[in-house]
C-alpha positions as CSV (number, residue, x, y, z in Angstrom):
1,X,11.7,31.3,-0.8
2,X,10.6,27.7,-1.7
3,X,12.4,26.5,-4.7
4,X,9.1,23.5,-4.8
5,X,10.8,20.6,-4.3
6,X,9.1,16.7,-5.3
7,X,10.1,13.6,-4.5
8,X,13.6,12.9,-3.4
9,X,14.2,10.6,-6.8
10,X,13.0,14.4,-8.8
11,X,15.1,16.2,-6.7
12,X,18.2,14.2,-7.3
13,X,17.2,14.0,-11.1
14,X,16.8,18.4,-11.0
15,X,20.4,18.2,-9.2
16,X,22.2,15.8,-11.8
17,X,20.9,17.7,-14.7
18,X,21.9,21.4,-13.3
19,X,18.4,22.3,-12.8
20,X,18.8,23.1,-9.2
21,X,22.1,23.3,-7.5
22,X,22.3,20.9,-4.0
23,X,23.2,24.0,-2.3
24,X,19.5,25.4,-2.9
25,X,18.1,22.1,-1.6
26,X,20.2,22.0,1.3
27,X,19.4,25.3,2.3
28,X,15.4,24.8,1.6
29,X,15.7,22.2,4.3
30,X,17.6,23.8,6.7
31,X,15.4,26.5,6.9
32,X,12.6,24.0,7.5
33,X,14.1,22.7,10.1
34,X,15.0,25.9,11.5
35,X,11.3,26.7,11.4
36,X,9.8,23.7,12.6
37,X,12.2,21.7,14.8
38,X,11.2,23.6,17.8
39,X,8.0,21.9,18.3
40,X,8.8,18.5,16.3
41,X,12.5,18.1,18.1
42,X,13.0,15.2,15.3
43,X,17.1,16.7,15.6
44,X,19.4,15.9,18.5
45,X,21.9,17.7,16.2
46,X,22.1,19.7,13.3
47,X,24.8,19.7,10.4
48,X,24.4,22.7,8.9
49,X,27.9,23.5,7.9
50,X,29.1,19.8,7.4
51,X,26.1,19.8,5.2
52,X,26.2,22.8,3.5
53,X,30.2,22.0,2.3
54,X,28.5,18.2,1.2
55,X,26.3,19.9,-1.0
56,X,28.9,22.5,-2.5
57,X,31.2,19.2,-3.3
58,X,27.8,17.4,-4.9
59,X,27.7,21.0,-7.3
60,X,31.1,21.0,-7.9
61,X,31.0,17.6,-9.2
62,X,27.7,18.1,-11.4
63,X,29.6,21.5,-12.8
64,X,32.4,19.1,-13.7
65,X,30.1,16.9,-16.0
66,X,30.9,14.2,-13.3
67,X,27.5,12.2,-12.0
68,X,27.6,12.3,-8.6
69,X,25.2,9.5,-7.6
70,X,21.1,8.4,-7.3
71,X,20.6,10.3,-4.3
72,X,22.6,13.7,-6.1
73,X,22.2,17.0,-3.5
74,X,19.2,15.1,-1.4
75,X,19.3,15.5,2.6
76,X,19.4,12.5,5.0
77,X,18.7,12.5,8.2
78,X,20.6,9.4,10.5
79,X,18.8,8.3,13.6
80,X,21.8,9.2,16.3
81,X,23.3,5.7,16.8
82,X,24.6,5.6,13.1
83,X,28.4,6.1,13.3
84,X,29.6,9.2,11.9
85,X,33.0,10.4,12.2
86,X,34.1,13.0,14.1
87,X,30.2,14.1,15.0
88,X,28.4,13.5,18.8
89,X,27.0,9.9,17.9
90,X,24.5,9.8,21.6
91,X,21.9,7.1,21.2
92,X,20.3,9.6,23.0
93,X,21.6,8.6,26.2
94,X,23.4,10.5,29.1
95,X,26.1,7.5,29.0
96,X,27.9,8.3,25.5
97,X,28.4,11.7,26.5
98,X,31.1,13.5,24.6
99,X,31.9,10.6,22.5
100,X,32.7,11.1,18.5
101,X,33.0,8.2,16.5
102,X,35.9,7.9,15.0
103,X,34.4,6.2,11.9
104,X,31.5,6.4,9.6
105,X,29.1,3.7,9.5
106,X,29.0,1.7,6.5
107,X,25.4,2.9,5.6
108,X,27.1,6.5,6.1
109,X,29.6,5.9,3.8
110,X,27.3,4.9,0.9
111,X,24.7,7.5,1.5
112,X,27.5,10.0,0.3
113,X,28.9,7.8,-1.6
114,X,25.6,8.3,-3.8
115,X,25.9,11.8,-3.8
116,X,23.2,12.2,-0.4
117,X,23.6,15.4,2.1
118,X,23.6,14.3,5.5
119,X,21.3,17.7,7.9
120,X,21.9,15.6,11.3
121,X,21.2,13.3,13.8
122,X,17.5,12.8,14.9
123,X,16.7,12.0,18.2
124,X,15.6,8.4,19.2
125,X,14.6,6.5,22.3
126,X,17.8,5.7,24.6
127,X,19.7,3.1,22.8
128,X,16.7,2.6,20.5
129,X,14.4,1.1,23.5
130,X,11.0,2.1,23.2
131,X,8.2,2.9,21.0
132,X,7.4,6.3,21.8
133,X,10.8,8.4,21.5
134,X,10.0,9.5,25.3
135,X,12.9,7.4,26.5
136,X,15.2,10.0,25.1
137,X,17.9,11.8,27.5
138,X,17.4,14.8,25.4
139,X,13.1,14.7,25.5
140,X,10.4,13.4,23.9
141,X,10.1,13.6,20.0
142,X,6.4,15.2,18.8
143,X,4.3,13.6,16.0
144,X,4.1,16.2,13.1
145,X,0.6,15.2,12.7
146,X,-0.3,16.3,15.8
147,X,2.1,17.8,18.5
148,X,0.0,16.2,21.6
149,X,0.8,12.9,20.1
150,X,4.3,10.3,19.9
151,X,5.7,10.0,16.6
152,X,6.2,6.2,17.3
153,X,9.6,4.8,18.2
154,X,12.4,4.1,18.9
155,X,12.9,5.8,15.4
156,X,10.7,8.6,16.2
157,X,13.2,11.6,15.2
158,X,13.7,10.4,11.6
159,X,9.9,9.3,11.2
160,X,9.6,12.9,12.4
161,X,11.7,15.0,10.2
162,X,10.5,13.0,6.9
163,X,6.9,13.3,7.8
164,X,7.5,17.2,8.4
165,X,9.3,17.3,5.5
166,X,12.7,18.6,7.0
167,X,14.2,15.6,5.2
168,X,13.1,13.7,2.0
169,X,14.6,10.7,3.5
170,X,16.2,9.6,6.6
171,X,18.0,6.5,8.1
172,X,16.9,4.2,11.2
173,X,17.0,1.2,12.9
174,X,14.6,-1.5,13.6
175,X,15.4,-4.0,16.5
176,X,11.4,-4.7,16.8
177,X,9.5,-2.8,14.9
178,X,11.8,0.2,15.4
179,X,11.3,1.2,11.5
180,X,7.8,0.4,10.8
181,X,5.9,1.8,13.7
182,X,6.9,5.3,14.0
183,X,6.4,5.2,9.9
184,X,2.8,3.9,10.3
185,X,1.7,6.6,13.3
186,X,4.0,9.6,11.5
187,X,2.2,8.3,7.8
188,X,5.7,8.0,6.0
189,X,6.8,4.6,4.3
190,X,9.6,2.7,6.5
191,X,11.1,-0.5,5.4
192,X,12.8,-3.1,7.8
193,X,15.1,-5.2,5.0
194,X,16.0,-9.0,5.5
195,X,18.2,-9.0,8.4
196,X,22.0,-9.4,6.8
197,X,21.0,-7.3,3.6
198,X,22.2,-3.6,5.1
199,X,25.0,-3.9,6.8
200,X,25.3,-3.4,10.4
201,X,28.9,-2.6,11.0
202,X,28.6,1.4,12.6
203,X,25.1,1.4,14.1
204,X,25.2,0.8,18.1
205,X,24.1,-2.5,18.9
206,X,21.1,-2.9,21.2
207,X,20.3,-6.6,20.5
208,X,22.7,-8.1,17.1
209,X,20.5,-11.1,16.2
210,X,17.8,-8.4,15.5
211,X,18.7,-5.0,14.8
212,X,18.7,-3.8,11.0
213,X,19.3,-0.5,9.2
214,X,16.5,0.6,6.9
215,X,15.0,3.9,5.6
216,X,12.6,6.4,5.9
217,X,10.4,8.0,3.0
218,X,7.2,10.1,1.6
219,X,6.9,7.3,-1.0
220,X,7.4,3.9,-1.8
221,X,9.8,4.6,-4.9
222,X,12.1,7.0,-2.7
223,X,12.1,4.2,0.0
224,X,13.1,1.9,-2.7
225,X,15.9,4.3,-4.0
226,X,17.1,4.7,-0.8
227,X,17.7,0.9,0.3
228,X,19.2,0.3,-3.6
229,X,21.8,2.7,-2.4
230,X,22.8,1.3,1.2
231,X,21.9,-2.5,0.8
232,X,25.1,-4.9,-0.3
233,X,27.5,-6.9,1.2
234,X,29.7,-5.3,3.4
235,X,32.7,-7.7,4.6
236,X,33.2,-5.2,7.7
237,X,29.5,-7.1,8.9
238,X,30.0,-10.7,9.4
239,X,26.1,-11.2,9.2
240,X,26.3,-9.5,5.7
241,X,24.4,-11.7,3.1
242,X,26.1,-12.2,-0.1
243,X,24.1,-11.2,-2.8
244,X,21.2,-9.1,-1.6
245,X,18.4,-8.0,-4.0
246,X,19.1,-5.1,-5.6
247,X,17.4,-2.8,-8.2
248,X,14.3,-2.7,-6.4
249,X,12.9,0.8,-8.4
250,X,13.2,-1.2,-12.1
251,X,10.2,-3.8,-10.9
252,X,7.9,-1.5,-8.7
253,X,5.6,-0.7,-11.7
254,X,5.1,-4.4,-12.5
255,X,2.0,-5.0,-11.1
256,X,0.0,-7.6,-8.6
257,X,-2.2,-9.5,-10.9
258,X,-2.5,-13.0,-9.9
259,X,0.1,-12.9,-6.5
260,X,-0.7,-14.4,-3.7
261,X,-1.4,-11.8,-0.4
262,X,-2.6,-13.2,3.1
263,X,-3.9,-11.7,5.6
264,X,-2.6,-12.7,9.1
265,X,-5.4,-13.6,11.4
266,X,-3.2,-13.2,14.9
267,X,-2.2,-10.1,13.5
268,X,-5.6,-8.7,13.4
269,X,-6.8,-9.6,16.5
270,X,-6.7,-6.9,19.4
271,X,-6.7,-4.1,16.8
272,X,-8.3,-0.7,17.0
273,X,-11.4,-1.0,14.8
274,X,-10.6,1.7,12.6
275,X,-7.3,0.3,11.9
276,X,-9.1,-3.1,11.5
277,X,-11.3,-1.4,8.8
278,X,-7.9,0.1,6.8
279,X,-6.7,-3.5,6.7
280,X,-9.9,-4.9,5.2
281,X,-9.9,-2.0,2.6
282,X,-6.4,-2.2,1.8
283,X,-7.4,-6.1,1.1
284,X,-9.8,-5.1,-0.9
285,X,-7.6,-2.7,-3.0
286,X,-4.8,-5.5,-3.7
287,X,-8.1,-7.9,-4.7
288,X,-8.9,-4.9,-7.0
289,X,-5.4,-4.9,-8.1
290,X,-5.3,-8.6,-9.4
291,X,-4.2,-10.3,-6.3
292,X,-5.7,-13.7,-4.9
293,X,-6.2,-12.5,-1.2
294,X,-7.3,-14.6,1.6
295,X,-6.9,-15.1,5.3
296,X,-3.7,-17.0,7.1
297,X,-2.9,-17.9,10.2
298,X,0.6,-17.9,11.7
299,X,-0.2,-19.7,14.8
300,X,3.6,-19.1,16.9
301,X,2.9,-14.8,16.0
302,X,0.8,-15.0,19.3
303,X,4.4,-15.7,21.5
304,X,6.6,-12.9,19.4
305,X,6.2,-10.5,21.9
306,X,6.8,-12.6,25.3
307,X,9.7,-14.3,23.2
308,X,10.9,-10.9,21.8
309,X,11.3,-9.5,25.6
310,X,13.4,-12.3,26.2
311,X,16.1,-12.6,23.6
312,X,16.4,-8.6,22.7
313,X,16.9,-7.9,26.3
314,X,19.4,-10.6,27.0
315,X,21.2,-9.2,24.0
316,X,21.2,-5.7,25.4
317,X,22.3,-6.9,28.7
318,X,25.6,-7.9,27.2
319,X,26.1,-5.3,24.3
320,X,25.8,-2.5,27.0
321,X,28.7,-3.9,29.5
322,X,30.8,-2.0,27.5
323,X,29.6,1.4,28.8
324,X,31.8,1.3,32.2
325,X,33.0,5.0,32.4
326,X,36.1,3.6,31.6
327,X,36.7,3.6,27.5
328,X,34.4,6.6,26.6
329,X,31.5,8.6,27.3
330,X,30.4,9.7,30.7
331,X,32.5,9.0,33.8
332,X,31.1,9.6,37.4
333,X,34.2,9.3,40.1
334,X,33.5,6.6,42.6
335,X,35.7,5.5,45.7
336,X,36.9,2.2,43.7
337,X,36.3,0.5,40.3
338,X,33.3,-0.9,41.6
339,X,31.6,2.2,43.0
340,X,32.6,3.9,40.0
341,X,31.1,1.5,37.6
342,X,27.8,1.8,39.9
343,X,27.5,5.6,39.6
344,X,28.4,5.9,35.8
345,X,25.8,3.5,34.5
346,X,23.8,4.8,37.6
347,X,23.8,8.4,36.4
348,X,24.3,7.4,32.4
349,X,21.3,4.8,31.5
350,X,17.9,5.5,31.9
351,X,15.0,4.1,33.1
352,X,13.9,1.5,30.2
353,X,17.5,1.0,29.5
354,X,18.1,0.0,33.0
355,X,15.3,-2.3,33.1
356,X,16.3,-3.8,29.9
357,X,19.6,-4.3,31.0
358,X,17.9,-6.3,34.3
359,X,15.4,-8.5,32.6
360,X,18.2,-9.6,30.1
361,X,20.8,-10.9,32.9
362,X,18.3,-12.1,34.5
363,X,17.3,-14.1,31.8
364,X,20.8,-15.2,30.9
365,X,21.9,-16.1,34.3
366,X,22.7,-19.7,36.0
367,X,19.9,-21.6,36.8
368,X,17.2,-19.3,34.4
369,X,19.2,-19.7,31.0
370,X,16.9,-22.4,30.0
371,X,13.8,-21.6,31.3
372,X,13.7,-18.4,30.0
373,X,16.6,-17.4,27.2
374,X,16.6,-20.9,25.5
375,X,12.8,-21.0,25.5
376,X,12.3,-17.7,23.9
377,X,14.6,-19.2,21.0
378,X,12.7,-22.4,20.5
379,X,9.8,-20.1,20.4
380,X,11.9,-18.2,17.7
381,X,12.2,-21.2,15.5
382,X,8.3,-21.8,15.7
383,X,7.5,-18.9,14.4
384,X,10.4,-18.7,11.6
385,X,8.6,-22.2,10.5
386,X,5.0,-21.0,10.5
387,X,6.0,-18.2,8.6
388,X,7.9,-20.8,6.3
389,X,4.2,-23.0,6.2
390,X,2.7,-19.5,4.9
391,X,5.0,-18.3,2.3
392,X,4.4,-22.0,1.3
393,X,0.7,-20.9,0.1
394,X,1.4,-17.1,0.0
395,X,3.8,-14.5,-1.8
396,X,3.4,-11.7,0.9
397,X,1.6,-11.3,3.8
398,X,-0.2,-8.4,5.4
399,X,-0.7,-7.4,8.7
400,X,-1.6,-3.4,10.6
401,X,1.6,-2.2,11.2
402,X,0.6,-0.8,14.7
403,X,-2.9,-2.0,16.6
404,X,-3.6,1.6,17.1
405,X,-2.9,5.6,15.3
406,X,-0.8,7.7,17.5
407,X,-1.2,7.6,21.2
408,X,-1.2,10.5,23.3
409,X,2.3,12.1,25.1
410,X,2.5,10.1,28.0
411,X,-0.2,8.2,28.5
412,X,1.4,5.0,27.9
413,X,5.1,6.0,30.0
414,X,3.9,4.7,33.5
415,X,3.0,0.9,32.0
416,X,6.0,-0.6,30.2
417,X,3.7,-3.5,29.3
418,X,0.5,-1.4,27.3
419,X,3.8,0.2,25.5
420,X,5.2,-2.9,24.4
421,X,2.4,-3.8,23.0
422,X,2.4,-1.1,20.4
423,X,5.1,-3.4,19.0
424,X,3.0,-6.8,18.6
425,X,2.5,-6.5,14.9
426,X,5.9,-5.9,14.1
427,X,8.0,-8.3,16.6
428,X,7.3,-11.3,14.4
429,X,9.2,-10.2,11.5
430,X,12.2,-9.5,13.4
431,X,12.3,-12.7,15.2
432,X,12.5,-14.4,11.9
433,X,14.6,-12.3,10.0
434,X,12.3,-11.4,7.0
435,X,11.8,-8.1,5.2
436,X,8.8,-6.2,6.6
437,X,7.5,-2.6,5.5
438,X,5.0,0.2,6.8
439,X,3.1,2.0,3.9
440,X,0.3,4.8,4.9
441,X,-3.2,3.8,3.9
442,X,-5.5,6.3,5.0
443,X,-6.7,7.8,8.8
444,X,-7.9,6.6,11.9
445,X,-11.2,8.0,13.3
446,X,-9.0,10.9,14.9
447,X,-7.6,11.7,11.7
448,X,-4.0,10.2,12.5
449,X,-2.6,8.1,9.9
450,X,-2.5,4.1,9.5
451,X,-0.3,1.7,7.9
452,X,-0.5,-1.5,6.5
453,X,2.2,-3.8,7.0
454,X,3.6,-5.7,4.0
455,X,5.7,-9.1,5.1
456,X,7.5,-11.2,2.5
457,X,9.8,-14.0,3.0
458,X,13.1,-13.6,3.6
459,X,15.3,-11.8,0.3
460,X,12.1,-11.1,-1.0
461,X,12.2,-7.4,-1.2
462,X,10.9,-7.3,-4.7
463,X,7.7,-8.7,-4.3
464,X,7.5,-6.6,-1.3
465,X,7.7,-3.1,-2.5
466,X,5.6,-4.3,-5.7
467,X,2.8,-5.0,-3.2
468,X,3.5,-1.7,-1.7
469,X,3.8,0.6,-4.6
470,X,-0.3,-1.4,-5.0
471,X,-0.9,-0.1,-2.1
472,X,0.4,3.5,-1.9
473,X,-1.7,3.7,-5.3
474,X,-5.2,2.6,-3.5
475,X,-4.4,4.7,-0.3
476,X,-7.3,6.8,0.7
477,X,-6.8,10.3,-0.5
């Protein structure tokens, strides 16, 4: 029987003040998964008895007049390259076969920590390459919204299981866009912090100058309760900024009035019309809101993606050395070291992976290095110093999160180029480190949901999720 759960922020509150128990949450959720998973396949694992003992220690604490933290008895899904000890961690990939961390990621840690129930691990494209979730060892990942459809990637699985509502919030990774695209074609809210604010140290690198931790939500304000909890300096990172913002929920209800939103003209171009249209309405809405909006352009946004397929695979090429057959994971015999290396990453990687893995040494390699690797990073500083020119003139900037709804199953696996270019509105925002978030506004003409991308500058989270919370108000019913 459904106990009729809200938001995760009113669930934690019911939990904290005895008015449900975490156990009856937990076990609402499991049996949605149980019914639904099937189809969706957001889970590559499921935690039912890790979470279910969670919970009991979250009730135990509550009965003890003890608080046990904002996220109190609420599930969270972790996209399966999150550390967690003692639990398969498989990137969905053939290679880290039997391996269990033996650590929690940092991010894990402070999700229970704050009292949240980890449900599993959702499935993701292999080593979180792709924007689909078909790149997954273990099979594709469905859209909720629409079974014939992607759910986006490489986060697919956790865009999945909140949009289904198997989990109120969930965990992922964005390396390009890995966050914010499956949010905008599930119609969830994903955020994409400034790199260095959530720390890294426990998620499975695919390329380290760009990957970031970031969460999954129905709203804005559970989004924004969620990334309170895991942001922070974290010594075990040494990319970890500082002083980070925090206590993003106090300031979402503060209003637009007289901030500074532009619209970025690259960004725009080569959209879907229908998502073209959701842009100009949601422009309209933050105009209607009290914002000064106007058009931008961000000239060096037109090279993110040829610069992004550069440096994230050159990355990749050396992060993934390290799965040899030797260490851990999967170990085909060969006749010597060499032939055994061969057949373990033969039979272990898959397709994308392995072509990752290829471009990037080949773009690293003597006599290319400059040509290709150290010319994708000037390109890098261009665009961190147009962005820079904007946020001059601008407080946020605003963008479609993805130039199209949700693409059918397949129909974009055969040309790795048409794929990448579900990514182009999101690249930019990794390549220059600065917070970026997906927010639904509205459908497309198939009735498949859109998002609008908020961008700020970097550490600007605040103004960001104000802008969004704007936003999330306006959406089309």
């Amino acid at each position: 029987m459904s106990i009729g759960l809200g938001t995760a922020r009113e669930t934690a509150g019911a939990v904290r003040r005895g008015e449900l128990t975490a156990r009856q949450v937990v076990e609402e959720h499991l049996e949605r998964i149980a019914v639904g998973d099937g189809e969706v396949h957001a889970f590559n694992l499921v935690l039912a008895d890790e979470a279910r003992a969670a919970a009991d220690a979250v009730d135990h604490r509550v009965a003890a007049g003890e608080d046990p933290g904002p996220l109190a008895g609420v599930p969270v899904a972790l996209k399966d390259n999150l550390c967690t000890r003692g639990v398969p961690t498989t990137c969905s990939s053939r290679i880290l076969e039997g391996w269990r961390p033996p650590y929690d990621a940092t991010v894990v840690e402070r999700v229970a920590a704050a009292g949240g129930v980890v449900v599993g691990k959702t499935n993701l494209d292999e080593f979180a390459m792709g924007s689909s979730t078909e790149n997954s060892a273990f099979g594709p990942t469905r859209n909720p919204r629409d079974f014939t459809r992607v759910p986006g990637g490489s986060s697919g699985g956790s865009a999945a299981a909140v949009a289904a509502g198997m989990a109120p919030l969930a965990l992922g990774s964005d390396t390009g866009g890995s966050i914010r695209q499956p949010a905008a074609l599930c119609g969830v809210v994903g955020v994409k912090p400034t790199y260095g604010v959530v720390s890294r140290y426990g998620l499975i690198a695919f390329a380290s100058s760009l990957d970031q931790v970031g969460p999954f939500a129905a709203t804005v304000a559970d989004a924004a309760l969620l990334l309170d909890v895991i942001a922070g300096h974290d010594p075990a990172d040494s990319t970890s900024v500082p002083n980070p913002p925090a206590g993003l929920l106090a300031h979402l209800g503060d209003g637009i009035e007289g901030l500074r939103v532009g619209v970025v003209r690259e960004l725009t171009e080569g959209v879907d019309p229908d998502v073209a249209r959701r842009l100009q309405e949601a422009g309209d809405a933050l105009a209607g809101a009290g914002a000064k909006v106007d058009e931008v352009s961000v000239p060096a946004t037109i090279h993110g993606l040829p610069a992004y397929y550069l440096i994230a695979p050159a990355e990749a090429s050396s992060n993934l050395a390290r799965y040899d057959g030797v260490r851990y994971g999967l170990r085909v015999d060969g006749n010597d070291i060499g032939a055994m290396y061969g057949a373990t990453r033969a039979a272990g990687f898959g397709p994308e992976v392995k072509r990752r893995i290829m471009l990037g040494t080949y773009a690293l390699s003597a006599g290319y290095y400059d040509a290709y690797y150290g010319q994708a990073q000037r390109v890098r500083t261009l665009i961190i110093a147009d962005f820079e020119a904007a946020y001059a003139s601008f407080d946020v900037l605003v963008s479609p999160t993805s130039p199209t709804t949700a693409f059918p199953l397949g129909s974009k696996s055969e040309n790795p180029l048409a794929m990448y270019l579900s990514d182009v509105c999101t690249i930019p925002s990794n390549l220059a480190g600065h917070p970026a978030m997906s927010v639904p506004f509205g459908t497309g003409d198939d009735g498949l949901p859109v998002g609008v991308q908020v961008m700020a500058p970097s550490l600007g989270e605040p103004v960001m999720f104000r802008v969004a919370a704007a936003l999330e108000k306006a959406a089309p019913a």
